[in-house]
N, C-alpha and C positions, 0 to 999 in steps of 0.2 A: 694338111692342116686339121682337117675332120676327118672324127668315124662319120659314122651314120646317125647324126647328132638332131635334138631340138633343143629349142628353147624360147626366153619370152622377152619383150621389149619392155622394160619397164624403169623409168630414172628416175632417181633417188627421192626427187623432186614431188615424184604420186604418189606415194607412201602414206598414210593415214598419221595421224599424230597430232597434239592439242595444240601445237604451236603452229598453226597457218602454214606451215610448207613442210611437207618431209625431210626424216634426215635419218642419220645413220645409228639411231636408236635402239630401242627394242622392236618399232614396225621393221629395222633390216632386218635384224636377225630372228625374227616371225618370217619376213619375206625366204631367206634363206630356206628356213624352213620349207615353206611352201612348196619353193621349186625342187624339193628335196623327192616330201612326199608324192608330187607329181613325176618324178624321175626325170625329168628335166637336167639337160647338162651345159646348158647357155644360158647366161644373164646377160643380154644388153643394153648398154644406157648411152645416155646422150654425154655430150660433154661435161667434164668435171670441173670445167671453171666455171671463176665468179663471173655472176651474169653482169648485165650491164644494160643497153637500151632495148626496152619493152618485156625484163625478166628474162629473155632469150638466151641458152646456152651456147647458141650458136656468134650471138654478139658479145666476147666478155671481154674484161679489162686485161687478162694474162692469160697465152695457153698454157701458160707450165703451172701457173698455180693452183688454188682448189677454190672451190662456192663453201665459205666457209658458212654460207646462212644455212648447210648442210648439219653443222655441226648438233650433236644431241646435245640438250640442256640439261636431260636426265643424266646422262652419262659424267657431264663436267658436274653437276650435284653429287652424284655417287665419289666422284676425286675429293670434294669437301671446296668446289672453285667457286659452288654458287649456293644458297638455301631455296627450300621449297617455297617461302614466302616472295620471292622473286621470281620465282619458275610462275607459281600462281598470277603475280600479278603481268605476264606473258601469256596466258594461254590465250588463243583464238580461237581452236579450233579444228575440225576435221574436214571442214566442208575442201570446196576449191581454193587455192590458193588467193589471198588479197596483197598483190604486193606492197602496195600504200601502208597498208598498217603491219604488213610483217618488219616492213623495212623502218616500219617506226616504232618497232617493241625491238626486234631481236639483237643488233648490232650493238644496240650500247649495253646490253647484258652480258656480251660474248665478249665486249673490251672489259667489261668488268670483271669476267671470267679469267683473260687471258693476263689481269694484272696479279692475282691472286697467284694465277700458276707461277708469274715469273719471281713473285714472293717466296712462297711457297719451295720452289724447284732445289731441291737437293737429291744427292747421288746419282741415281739411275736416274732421273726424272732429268736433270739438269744436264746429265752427260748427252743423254740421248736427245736433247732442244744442241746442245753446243754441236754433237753430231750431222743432226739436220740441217744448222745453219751453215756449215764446213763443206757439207755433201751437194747443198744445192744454193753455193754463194754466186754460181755464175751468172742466176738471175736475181736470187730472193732480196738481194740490195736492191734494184732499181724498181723492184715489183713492191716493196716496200714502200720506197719514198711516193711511187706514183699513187700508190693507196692513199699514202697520209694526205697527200695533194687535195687527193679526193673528201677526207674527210673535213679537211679544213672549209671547203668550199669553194677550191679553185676552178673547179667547171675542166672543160677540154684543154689537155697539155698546151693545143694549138694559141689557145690566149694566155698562157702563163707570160710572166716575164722574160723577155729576151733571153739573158741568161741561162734561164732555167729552161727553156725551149732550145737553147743549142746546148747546153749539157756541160757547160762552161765547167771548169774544176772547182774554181772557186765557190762558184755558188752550189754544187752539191758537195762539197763541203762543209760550207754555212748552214745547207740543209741537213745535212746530218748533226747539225750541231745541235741547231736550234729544236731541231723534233728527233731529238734523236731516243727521247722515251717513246713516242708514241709509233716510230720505226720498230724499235723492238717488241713494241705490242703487233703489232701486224705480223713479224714472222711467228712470233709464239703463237697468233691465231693458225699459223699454218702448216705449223707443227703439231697442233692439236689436230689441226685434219686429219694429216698424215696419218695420226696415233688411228684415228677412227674410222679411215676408213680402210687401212690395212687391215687391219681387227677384221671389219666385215669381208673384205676378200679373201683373206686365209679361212676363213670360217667357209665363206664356199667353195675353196679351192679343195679344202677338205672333205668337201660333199661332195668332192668331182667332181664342180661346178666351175667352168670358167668363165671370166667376166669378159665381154666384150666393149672396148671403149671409141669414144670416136671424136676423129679428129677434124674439125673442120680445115679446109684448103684454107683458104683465105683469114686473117686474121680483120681485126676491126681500128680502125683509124684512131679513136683514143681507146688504146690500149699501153701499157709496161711494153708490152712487144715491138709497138713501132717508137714510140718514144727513145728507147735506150738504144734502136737500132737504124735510124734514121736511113742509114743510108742503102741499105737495103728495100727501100720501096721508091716507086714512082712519086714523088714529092715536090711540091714546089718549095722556095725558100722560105715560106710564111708555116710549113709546115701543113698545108691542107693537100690533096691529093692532084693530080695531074689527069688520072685516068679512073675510072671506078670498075668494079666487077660486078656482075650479074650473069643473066643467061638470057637469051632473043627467044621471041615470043614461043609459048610452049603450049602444054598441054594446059597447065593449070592458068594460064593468062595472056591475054591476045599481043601486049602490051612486053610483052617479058617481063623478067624481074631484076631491077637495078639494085643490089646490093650496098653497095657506096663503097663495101670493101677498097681499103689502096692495094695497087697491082704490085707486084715484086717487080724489083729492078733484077732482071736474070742475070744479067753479065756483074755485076755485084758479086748476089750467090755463088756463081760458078766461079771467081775469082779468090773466093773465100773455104775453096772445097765445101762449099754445101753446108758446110759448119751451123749453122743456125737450125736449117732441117736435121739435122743428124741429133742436136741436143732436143730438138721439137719432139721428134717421133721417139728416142730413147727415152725422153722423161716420160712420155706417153706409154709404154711396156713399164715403165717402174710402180703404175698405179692400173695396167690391164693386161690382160692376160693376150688377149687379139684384139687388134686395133681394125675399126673400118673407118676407112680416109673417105671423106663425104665432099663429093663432086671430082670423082679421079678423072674425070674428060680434060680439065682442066690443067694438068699436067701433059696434056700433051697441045693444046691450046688453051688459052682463053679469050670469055668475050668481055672485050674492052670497049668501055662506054666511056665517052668525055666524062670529066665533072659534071660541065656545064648541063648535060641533059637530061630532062624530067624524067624519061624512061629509057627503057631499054631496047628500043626500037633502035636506036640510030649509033650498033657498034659495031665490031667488028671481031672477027678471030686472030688470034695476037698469038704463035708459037711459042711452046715453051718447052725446057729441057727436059726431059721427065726418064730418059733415058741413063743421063747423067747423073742427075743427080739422085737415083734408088741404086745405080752403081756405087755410089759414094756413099748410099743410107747403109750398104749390104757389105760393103768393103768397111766399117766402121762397126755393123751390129750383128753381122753374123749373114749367111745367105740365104737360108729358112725364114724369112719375114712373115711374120703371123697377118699379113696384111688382108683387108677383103677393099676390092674395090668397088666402090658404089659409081657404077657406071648407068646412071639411068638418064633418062633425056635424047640428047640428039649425039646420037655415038657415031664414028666414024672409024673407016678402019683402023687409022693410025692411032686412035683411041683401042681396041681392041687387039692391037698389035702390041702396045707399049705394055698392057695389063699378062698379057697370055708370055710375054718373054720374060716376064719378072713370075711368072705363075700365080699370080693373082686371084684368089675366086671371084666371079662375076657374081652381081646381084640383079633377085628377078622378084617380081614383084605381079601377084594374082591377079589383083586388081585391072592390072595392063596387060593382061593375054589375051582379052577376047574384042579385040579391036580389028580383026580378018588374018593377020600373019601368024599364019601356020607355026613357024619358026620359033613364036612367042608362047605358045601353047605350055600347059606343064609339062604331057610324054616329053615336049621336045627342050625340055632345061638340062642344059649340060651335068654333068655330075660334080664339077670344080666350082661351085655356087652355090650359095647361100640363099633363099625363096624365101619370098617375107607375104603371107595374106595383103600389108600395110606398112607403110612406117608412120612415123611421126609426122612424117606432109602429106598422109594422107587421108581421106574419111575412113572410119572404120568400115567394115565388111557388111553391120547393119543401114549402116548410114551411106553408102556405096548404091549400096539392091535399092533401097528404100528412099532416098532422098530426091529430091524437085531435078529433073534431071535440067530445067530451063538454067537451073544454079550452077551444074554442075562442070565447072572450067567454063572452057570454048566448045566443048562439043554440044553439037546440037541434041534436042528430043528426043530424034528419032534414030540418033548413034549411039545413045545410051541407052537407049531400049533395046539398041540392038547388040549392044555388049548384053546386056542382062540376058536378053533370050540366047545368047549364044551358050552363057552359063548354065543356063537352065538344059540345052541339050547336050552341053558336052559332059554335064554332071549327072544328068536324069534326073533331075529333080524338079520340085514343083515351086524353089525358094522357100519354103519353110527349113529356120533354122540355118540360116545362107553364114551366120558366123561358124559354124558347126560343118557341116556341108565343106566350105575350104578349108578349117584349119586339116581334117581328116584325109581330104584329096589329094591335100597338100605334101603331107606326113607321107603318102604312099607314096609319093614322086622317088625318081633313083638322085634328086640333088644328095647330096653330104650332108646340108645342115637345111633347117628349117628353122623361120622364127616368127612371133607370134607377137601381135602389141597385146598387154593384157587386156585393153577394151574388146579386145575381140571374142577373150576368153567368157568373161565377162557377157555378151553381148548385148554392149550397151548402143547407143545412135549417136545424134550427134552432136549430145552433153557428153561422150568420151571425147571427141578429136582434139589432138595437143595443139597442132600450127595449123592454119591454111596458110603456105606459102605465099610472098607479094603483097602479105597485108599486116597490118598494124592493129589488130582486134584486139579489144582489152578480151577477150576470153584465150589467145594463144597463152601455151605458156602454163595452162592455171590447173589443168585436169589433175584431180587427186580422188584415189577408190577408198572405200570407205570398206571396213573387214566385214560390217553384214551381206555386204554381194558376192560376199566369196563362197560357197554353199560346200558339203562335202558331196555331194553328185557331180561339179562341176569339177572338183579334182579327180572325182574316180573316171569320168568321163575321159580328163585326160591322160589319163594314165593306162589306162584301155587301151586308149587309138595310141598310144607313144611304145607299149608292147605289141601291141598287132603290126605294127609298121615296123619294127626292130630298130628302133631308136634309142634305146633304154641300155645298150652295152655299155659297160665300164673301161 
């Protein structure tokens, strides 16, 4: 799947720009650039749908569709959808994200945007929206309606009208009737995505850059996904969940962490040839180049928590097919699957068995080598693996060294102390420059790939970290870099260590 590759963790979402949240503007294609000059040949990002509860990509309302609060307003200006005196009366800003007021400027600009287009739309413009709707009608009907649902103010599918909660004909019928202009605004919002953010991916595919996308396991209970597919999840008749997903207590919380996620009905799935995964993961390669599937343990168990309980203490590991059903991903998309499994947490053989017979690369993570296993070290990272300083659940690498170690998870004081000294001797170093220090150590490892959260690049603390997992912080979610911390030392810096380490082949 890899040469001897790097690159950087960065979603769409932290991208600098006037309008409160990043998008796929002129900061992508600056960004592009960057990872350009730095020779970089990975871009990873988090999920590309629309978010949903607490801004989280990991929580959205469809996997197959796009965050269209993504969308550039300069870009839809430049098509003649929208004028500068509307773009003006949007700006916010470059700081950190404020969802509250993004989500109360940007969406009715972008309906307004998306009315013009479909005014507007002749020739090539029109062929290629009637195209889009043709190519991806298996969901974009229901992903549709459940948005407008959304917009009108029906709250969670689960209290909609009987009817329209069992999927009755009639009444999505009626529903298409009665909102059937503002259906067709939502898919044109998602074909403008489409339009923008291919643009930016050919853009660095031509840099010989590939984008790495990621798919979360689990989908989220008001979602277009559980909605139109009912019967494919653990469900009660009222439509709320039966079982919920999480993981038992871990590193990051004594407590574990209860997802709410609904569990798959597996004998359903596998009844269905897998049919639901197979369009999941293919719509997923149609908008990335390699996919990394977040929480692959889970395909070969999961831990099942009642509804009813507050946390995640009191579940269980519940098997699941995982065998069969990337049989059936690979007998549908090919047997080469660009897949990276993010196996981190509490792995078990038959978790590492499932991954290494599909060829999977494993993922390792810096941060959690220096806790006594030898085995976890960087000498000792397999070469079929992907090494990450950090990801997105974790502190960055200054805020790691540097932070209240009393705060830091379940580990005690004097365990974190003693991960820190362990870094200090197996690195020689004295911590000065500790973001600096691993991404460089890192880059010499004999893994395949290397990747890098920009805060680390950066080295910022911890005004960079994106999520602390198990929690509900209005600061998840919000991190955005601003283009004066970008320095040119800081790219020759890495462009140095990405040639010294021969990472930089085409």
């Amino acid at each position: 799947m890899f040469k001897r590759e790097s690159g950087i963790l960065l979603h769409p979402t932290s991208l600098p720009g006037r309008f409160g949240v990043g998008d796929l503007g002129p900061s992508a294609l600056r960004w592009v650039k960057l990872l350009t000059e730095a020779q970089q040949k990975l871009w990873q990002i988090l999920p590309l749908s629309p978010v949903g509860n607490g801004f989280s990509p990991y929580h959205c309302t469809s996997s197959l569709a796009g965050n269209t609060l993504l969308l550039s307003l300069e870009r839809l200006q430049e098509r003649g959808y929208l004028h500068e005196e509307e773009l003006a009366r949007c700006a916010i800003g470059d700081g950190n994200i404020q969802p509250e007021l993004v989500l109360a400027k940007k969406p009715a600009l972008l309906l307004e945007a998306a009315r013009r287009f479909i005014d507007a739309a002749r020739g090539e413009s029109r062929d290629g929206f009637e195209h889009f709707k043709a190519n991806q009608a298996d969901w974009l009907q229901d992903f549709a309606r459940f948005e407008v649902m959304g917009w009108k103010g029906h709250g969670l599918w689960t209290t909609w009208p009987q009817d329209l909660r069992s999927r009755h004909p009639d009444a999505l019928q009626a529903l298409d009737r009665d909102l059937g202009e503002e259906i067709e605004l939502s898919k044109a919002l998602q074909f403008l995505f489409e339009e923008q953010w291919q643009s930016v991916r050919r853009l660095a595919n031509l840099k010989h850059i590939r984008v790495i996308g990621d798919l979360p396991i689990f989908v989220s209970l008001h979602s277009a996904d559980v909605w139109a597919n009912q019967h494919l999840f653990r469900l009660r008749p009222d439509g709320s969940p039966d079982v919920v997903a999480g993981v038992p207590p871990d590193y990051f919380s004594e407590s574990g962490q209860r997802w709410g996620n609904p569990l798959y009905d597996w004998n359903a799935h596998e009844a269905e040839g897998f049919r639901w995964w197979i369009r999941r993961i293919s719509r997923s390669f149609e908008l990335t180049d390699i996919l990394r599937i977040d929480h692959f343990r889970g395909f070969a168990a999961c831990w099942e928590i009642p509804a009813e309980e507050p946390t995640a203490i009191n579940g269980h590991w519940e098997p699941s097919p995982g065998y069969a059903l990337f049989e059936a991903v690979r007998a549908a998309l090919g047997s080469d699957l660009p897949i990276i499994a993010e196996d981190l947490g509490i792995i078990t053989d038959d978790v590492v068995e499932l991954r290494e017979h599909f060829g999977f690369p494993t993922m390792r993570v810096l941060q959690f080598s220096f806790g006594g296993e030898p085995k976890l070290l960087p000498h000792n990272y397999p070469r079929n693996c992907v090494a990450y300083t950090g990801t997105h659940d974790n502190e960055t690498m200054v805020q790691w060294y540097e932070s209240d170690p009393v705060t830091n998870g379940i580990a005690t004081a004097e365990q974190v102390e003693a991960q820190r000294d362990h870094f200090r001797r197996y690195y020689s170093t004295d911590g000065s420059n500790v973001n600096w220090t691993g991404i460089h150590r890192l880059m010499a490892a004999h893994t395949d790939a290397v990747i890098y959260p920009f805060q680390d690049i950066l080295g910022l603390g911890a005004e960079g970290r994106m999520n602390t997992p198990g929690t509900m912080g209005e600061h998840n979610w919000t991190w955005r870099f601003r283009w004066e911390q970008v320095s040119p030392h800081m790219l020759e810096t890495l462009r140095v260590i990405t040639r010294e380490t021969d990472r930089n082949a085409e």
